[in-house]
C-alpha positions as CSV (number, residue, x, y, z in Angstrom):
1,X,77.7,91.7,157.1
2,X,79.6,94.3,159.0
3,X,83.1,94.6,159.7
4,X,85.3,95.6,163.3
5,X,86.2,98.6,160.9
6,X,82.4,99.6,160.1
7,X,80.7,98.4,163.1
8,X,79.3,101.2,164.8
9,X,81.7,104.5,164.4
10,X,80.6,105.6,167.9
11,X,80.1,102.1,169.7
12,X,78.9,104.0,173.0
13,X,76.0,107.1,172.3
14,X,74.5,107.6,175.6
15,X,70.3,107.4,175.0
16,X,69.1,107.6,178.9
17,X,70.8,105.3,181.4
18,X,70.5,102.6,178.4
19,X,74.1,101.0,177.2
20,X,74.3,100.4,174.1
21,X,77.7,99.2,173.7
22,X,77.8,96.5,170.9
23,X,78.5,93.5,172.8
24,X,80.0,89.6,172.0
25,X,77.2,87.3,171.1
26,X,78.9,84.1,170.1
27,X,82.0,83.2,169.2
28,X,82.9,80.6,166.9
29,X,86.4,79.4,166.0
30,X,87.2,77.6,163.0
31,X,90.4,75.9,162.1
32,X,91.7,74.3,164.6
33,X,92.7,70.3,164.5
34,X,95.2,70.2,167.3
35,X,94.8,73.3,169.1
36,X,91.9,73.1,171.7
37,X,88.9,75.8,171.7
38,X,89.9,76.1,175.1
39,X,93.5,77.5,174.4
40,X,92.3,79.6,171.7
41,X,89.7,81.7,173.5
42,X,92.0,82.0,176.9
43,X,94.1,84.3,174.6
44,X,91.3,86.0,173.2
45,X,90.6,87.0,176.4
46,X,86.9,87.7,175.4
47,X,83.9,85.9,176.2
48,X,80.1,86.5,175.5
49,X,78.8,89.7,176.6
50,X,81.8,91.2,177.1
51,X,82.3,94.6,174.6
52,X,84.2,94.4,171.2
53,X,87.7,94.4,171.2
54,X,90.1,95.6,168.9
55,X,90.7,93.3,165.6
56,X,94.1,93.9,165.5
57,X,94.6,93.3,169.5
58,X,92.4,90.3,168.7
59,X,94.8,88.6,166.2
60,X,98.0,89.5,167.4
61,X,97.1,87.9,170.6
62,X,96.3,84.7,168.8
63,X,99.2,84.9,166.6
64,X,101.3,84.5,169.8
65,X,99.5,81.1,170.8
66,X,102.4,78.4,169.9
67,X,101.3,76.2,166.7
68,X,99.3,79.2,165.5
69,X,100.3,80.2,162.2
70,X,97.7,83.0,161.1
71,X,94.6,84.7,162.8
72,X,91.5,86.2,162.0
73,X,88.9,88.1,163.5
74,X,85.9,89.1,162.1
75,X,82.8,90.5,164.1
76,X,79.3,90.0,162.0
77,X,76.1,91.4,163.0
78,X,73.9,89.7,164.6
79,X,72.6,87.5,166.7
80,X,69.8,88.3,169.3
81,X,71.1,91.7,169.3
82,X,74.8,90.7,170.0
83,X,77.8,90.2,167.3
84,X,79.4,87.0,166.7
85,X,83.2,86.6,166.6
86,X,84.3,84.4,164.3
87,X,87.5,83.4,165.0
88,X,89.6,82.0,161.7
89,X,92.8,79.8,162.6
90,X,95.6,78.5,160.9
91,X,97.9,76.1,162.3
92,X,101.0,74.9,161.4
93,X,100.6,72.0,158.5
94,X,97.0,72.7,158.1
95,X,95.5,72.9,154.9
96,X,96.6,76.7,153.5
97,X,95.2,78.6,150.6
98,X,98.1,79.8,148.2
99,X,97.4,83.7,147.3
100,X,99.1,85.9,144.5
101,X,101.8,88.0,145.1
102,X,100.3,91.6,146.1
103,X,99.9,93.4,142.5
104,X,102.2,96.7,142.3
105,X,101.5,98.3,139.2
106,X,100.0,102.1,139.0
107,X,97.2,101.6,136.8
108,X,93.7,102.2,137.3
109,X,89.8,102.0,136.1
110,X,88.0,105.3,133.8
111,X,86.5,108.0,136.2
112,X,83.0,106.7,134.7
113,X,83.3,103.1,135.8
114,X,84.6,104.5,139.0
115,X,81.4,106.8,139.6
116,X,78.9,104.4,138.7
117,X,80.1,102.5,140.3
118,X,80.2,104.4,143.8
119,X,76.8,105.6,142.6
120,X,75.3,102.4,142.7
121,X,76.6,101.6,146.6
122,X,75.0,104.6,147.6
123,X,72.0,103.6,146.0
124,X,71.7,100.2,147.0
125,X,72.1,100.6,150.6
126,X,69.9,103.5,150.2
127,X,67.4,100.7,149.1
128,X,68.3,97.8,151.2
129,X,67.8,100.6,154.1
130,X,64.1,101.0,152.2
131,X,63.7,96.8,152.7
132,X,64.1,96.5,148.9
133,X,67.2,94.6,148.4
134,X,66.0,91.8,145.7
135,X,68.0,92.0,142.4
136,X,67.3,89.5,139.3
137,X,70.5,87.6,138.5
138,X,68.9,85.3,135.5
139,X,70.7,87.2,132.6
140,X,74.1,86.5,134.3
141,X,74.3,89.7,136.2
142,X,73.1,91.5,138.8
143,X,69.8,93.8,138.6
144,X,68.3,95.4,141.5
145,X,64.5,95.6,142.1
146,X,65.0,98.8,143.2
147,X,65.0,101.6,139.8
148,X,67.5,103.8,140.7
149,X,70.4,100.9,141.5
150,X,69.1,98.6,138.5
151,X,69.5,101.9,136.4
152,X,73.0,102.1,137.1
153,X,74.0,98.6,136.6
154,X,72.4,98.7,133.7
155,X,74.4,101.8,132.6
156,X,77.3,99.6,133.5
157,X,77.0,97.3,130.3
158,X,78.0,100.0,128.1
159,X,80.9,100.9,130.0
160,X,82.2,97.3,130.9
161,X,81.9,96.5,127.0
162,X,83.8,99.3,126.1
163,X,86.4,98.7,128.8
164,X,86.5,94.8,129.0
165,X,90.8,94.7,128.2
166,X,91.3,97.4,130.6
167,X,89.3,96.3,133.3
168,X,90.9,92.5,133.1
169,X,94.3,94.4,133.2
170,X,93.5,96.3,136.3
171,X,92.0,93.7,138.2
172,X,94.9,91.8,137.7
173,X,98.0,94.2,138.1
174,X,96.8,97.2,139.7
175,X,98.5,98.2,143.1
176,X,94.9,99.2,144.8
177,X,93.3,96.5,145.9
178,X,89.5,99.2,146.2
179,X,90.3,99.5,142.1
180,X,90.5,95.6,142.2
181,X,87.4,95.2,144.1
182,X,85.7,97.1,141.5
183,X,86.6,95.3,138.8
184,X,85.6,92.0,140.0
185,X,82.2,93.2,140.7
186,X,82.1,95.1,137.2
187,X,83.2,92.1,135.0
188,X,80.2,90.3,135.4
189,X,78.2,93.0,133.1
190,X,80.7,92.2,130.4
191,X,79.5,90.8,126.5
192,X,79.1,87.4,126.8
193,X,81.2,86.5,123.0
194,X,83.2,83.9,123.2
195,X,86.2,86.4,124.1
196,X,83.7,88.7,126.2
197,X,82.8,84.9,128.1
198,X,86.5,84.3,128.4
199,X,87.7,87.3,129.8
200,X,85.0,87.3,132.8
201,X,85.3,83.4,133.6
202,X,89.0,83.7,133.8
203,X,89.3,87.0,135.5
204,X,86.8,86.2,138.7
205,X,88.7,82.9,138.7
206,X,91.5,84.6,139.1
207,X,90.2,86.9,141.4
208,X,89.5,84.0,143.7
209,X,93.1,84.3,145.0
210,X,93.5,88.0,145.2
211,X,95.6,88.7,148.3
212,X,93.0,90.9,149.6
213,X,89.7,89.8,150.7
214,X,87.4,92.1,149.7
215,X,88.3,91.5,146.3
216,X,87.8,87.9,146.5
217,X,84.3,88.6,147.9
218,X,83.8,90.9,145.1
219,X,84.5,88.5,142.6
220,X,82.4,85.7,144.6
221,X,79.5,88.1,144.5
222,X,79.6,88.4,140.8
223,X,80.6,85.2,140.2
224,X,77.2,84.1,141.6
225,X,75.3,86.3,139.5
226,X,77.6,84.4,136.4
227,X,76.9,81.1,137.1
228,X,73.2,81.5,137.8
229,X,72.8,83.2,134.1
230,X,75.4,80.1,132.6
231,X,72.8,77.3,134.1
232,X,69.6,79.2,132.6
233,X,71.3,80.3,129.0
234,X,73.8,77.7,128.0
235,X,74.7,79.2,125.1
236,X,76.8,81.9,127.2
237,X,79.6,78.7,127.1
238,X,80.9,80.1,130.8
239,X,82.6,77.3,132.9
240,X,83.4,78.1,136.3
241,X,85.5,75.6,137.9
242,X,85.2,74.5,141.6
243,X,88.5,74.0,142.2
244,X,89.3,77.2,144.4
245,X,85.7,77.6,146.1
246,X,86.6,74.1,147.4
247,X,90.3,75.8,148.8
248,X,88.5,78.9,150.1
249,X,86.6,77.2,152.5
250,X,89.8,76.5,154.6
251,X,90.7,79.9,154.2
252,X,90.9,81.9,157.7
253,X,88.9,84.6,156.5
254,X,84.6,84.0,157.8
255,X,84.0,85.7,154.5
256,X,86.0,83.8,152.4
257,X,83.8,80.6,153.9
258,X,80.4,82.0,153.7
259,X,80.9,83.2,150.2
260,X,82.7,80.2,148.8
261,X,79.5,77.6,150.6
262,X,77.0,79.5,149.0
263,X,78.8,79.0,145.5
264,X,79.2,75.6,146.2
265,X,75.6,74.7,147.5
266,X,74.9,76.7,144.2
267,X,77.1,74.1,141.8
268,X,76.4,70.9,143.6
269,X,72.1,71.7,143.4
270,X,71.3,68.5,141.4
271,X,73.6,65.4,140.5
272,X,77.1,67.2,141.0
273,X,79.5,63.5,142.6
274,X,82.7,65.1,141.0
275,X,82.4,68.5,142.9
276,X,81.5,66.5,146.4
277,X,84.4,63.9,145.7
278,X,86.7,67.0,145.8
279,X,84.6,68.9,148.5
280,X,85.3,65.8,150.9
281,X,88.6,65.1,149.7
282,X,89.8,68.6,150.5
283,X,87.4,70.5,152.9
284,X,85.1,68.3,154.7
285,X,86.0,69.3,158.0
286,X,85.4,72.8,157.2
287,X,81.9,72.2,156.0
288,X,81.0,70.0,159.2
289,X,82.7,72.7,161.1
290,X,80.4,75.2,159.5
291,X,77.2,73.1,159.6
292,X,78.0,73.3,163.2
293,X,77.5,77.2,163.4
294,X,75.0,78.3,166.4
295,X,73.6,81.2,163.6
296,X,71.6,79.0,161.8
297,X,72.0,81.6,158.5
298,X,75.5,81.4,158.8
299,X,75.5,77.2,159.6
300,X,73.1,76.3,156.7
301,X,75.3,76.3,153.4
302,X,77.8,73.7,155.3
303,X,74.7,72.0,156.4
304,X,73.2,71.6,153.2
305,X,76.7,70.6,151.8
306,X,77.8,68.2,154.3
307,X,73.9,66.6,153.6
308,X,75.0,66.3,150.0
309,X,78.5,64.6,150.6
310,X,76.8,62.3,152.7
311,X,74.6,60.7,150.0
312,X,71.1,62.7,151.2
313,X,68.6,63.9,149.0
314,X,66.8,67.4,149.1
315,X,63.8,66.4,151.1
316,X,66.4,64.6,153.8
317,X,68.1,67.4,154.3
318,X,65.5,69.5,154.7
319,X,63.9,67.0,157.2
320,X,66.9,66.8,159.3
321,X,67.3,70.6,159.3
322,X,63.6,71.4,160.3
323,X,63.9,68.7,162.9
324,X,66.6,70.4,164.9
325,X,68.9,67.6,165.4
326,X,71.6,68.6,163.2
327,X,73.8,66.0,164.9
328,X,71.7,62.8,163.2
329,X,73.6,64.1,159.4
330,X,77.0,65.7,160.6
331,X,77.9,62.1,162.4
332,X,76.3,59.6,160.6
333,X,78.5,57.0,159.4
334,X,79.3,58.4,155.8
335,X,80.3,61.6,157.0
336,X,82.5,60.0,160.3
337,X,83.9,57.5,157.7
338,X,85.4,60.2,155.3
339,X,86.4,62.6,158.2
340,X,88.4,59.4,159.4
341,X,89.8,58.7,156.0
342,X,91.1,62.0,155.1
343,X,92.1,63.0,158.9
344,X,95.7,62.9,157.6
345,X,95.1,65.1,154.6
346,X,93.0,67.4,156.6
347,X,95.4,68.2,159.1
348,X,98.6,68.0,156.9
């Protein structure tokens, strides 16, 4: 996943007569109930094949679009070669995601998580660079394939252990949302006691609403490793409630919706009717919206979902996916009869 802010520091490097200026591929826009896609991308003023614009020039020219609450733009690579624009909007009375307050206090993590920490980003995009990005998640948290990063996230159980009050404190309070960012990806190689259990559970929960959004996807990320090791080993007594995965997919932010579907495919694999009740209750459209997606990576989480709120099996979903015809799920007459049921809360 890359960023308009890492994307490329030098988007034009001559190599011949070749261009290669990184270019629109598609662009999707998400959000919108009463607004038209029509409206929204004249005042992009970008269309396919066109080069990259400037995030901030992107959103403040849809913030400007009347009934347009909040923007975002994110640019992900890619597709056929090009970057797709996804294009998060809120409009007035939608559904919004309540965030904390931005944290203010002065406080930070020990030098040694800090290091490690950095450590292990250098190493593991040294490795995914090297095609060996596989890590183990079945003890709760992440371990690379790759010896060098699994060393260091091993070398992070000490430290986490040692740290556990500290790190909940700074994740929480601290003014920095890059020291907040580490600890929600640190918390999930805390003890799993029943106060060690307690402490991570609660702090990536919490996490979940950090006004920035690389923390949230920090805490996502390790929440994932958490809930795959509190399936296999019980005994670990984690609970991870849907609740705000459910909210985050009507968040503006693509990463906020890519990260919160993959949890959610994740908790509703089996017999999970209380999670879908509230998935279609509260963010239906969103899924359908996503299942829509013309990056078929990116559209298949909201596929698979939108399959499951519908009343489909595995092997159904899988059928209709292979098939092509992704139309044949998203408006059968489950899915169209809940979209019309909830159209008022949807668009509220």
């Amino acid at each position: 996943m890359v960023k308009f802010s890492c994307i490329w520091a030098v988007v034009a490097v001559l190599a011949g007569a070749e261009d290669i200026t990184p270019r629109v591929g598609p662009i999707e826009i998400y959000g919108i109930h009463k607004l038209s896609a029509t409206k929204i991308r004249a005042a992009l003023g970008v269309k396919e094949g066109d080069s990259l614009p400037s995030r901030n020039d992107a959103e403040q020219k849809l913030g400007q679009v009347s009934g347009v609450v909040a923007a975002s733009v994110e640019a992900i690579c890619c597709d056929a070669g090009r970057t797709i624009l996804y294009i998060g909007i809120e409009e007035k009375n939608a559904p919004h995601m309540e965030f904390h307050s931005m944290p203010t206090q002065d406080i930070s993590l020990p030098a040694a998580i800090v290091d490690k920490y950095n450590a292990l980003l250098r190493a593991t995009a040294e490795s995914m660079r090297a095609g060996n990005a596989d890590e183990d998640l079945t003890n709760g948290y992440s371990l690379m394939a790759d010896p060098e990063a699994r060393a260091l996230q091993q070398g992070l159980l000490p430290l986490v252990d040692a740290n556990l009050t500290g790190i909940d404190s700074v994740l929480r309070k601290s003014a920095d949302p890059e020291q907040r960012a580490i600890c929600a990806y640190v918390l999930q190689y805390g003890p799993r006691s029943e106060r060690g259990a307690n402490i991570i559970s609660n702090g990536l929960q919490y996490a979940l609403r950090d006004p920035d959004p690389d923390v949230r996807k920090s805490a996502m990320l390790a929440l994932k490793a958490v809930m795959v090791g509190a399936k296999l080993h019980p005994e670990q007594q984690i609970r991870v409630e849907p609740t705000w995965f459910v909210e985050l997919m009507n968040s503006i932010a693509w990463s906020d919706r890519r990260n919160a579907s993959l949890a959610l495919v994740t908790m509703t694999d089996g017999y999970a009717p209380e999670i879908l009740a509230v998935l279609r209750d509260r963010a239906l459209r969103s899924v359908v919206g996503m299942a829509r997606w013309r990056h078929l990576e990116h559209a298949l989480p909201g596929f698979i979902l939108a399959g499951r709120v519908a009343g489909l099996d595995e092997k159904e979903i899988q059928t209709a996916w292979l098939s092509g015809d992704r139309e044949q799920v998203l408006t059968s007459r489950s899915l169209t009869r809940a979209l019309q049921l909830n159209r008022g809360s949807l668009s509220r």
